[in-house]
C-alpha positions in Angstrom: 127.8 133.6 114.3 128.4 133.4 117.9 129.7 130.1 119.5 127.4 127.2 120.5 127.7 125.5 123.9 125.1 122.2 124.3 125.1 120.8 127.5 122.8 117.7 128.4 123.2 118.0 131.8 121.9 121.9 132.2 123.9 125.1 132.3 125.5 125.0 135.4 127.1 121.8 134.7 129.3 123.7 132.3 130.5 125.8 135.0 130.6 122.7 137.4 133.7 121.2 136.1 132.1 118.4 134.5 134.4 116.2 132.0 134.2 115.6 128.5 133.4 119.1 127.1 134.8 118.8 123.4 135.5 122.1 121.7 134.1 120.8 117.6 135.2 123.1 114.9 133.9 123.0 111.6 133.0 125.3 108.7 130.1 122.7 107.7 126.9 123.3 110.0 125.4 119.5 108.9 128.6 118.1 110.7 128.9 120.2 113.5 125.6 119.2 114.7 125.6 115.2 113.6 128.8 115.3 115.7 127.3 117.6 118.2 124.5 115.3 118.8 126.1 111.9 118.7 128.9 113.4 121.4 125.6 114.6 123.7 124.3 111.0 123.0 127.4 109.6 124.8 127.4 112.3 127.6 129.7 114.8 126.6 129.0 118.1 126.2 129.9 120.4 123.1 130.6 124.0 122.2 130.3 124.8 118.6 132.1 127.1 116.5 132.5 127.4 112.3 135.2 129.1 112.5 139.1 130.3 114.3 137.5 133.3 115.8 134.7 131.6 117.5 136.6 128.8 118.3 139.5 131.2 120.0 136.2 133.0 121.8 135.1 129.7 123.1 138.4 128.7 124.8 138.4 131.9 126.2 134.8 131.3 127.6 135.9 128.3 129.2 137.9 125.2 129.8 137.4 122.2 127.4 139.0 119.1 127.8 139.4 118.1 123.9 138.9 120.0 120.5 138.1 118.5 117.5 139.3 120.7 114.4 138.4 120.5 110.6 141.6 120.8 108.8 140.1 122.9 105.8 138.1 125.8 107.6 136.8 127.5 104.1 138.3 130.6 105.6 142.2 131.9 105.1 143.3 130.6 108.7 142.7 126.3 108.4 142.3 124.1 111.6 146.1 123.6 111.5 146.1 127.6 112.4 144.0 126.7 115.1 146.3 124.1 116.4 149.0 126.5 116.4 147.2 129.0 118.4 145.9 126.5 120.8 149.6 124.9 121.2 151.2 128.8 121.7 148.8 129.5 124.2 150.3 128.7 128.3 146.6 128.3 128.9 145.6 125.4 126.2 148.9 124.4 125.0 148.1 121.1 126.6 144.7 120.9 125.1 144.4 117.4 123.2 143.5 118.0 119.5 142.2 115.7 116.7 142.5 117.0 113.4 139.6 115.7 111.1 139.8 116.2 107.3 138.7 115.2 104.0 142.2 115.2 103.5 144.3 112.0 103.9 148.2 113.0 102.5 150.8 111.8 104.5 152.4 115.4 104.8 149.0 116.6 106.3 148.6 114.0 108.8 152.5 114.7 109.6 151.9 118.3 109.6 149.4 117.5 112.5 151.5 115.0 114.5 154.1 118.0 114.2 151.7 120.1 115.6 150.7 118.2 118.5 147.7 116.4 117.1 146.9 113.6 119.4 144.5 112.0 116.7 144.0 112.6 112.8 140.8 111.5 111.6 139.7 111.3 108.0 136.0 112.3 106.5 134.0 110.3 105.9 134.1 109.1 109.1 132.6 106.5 111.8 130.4 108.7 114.5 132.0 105.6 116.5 135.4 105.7 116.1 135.1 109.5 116.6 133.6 108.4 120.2 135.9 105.6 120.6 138.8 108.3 120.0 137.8 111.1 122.2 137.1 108.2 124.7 140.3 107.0 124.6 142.0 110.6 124.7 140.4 111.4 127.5 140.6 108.5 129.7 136.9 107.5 129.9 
């Protein structure tokens, strides 16, 4: 599957600069686009991926200014790998990340902190406090 971008404001506006683009990684398609379209609601624009590949193919496609990584990928490498990458990368090691999981152990949400996780999020989740977060990451 190749990486989704969905912009509301046209496809040049991608290209334009324009702030907000949220990188949302997820192995579960009904979340990606709930999130997806509740984040295009609010004005931000999303790229799309299921999966570490297509999420590492979309950073190198272009800038975002937040990812939003599932912890548990349903593949070997998890969201944590992701992080990892993304953090040991000069390009997007300052990338803001929020982990979001099913999974709620202390260790895990550590392991995420220790990874550079600005946010940890657990499923299920308020579409609003998901907004509210990225919102307050980002300044806006």
């Amino acid at each position: 599957m190749n990486p989704t971008l969905v912009d509301p404001g046209g496809a040049d506006s991608y290209a334009r600069g324009m702030e907000g683009r949220i990188l949302l990684v997820d192995d579960e398609p009904y979340i990606l686009k709930i999130l997806s379209f509740k984040l295009r609601q609010e004005g931000l624009v999303t790229v799309e991926a299921r999966s570490v590949d297509e999420a590492l193919r979309c950073l190198e496609n272009g800038p975002v200014d937040l990812a939003l990584l599932d912890v548990n990928l349903g593949t070997p490498l998890s969201g944590f790998d992701l992080a990892r990458m993304i953090r040991d990368n000069s390009r997007t090691a300052a990338l803001p990340i929020i982990m979001l999981t099913a999974r709620d152990f202390v260790a895990d949400i550590r392991q995420g902190h220790e990874i550079g996780a600005a946010g940890y999020i657990t499923k299920p989740f308020s579409i609003a406090d998901v907004v509210d977060r990225i919102r307050s990451i980002l300044g806006a």
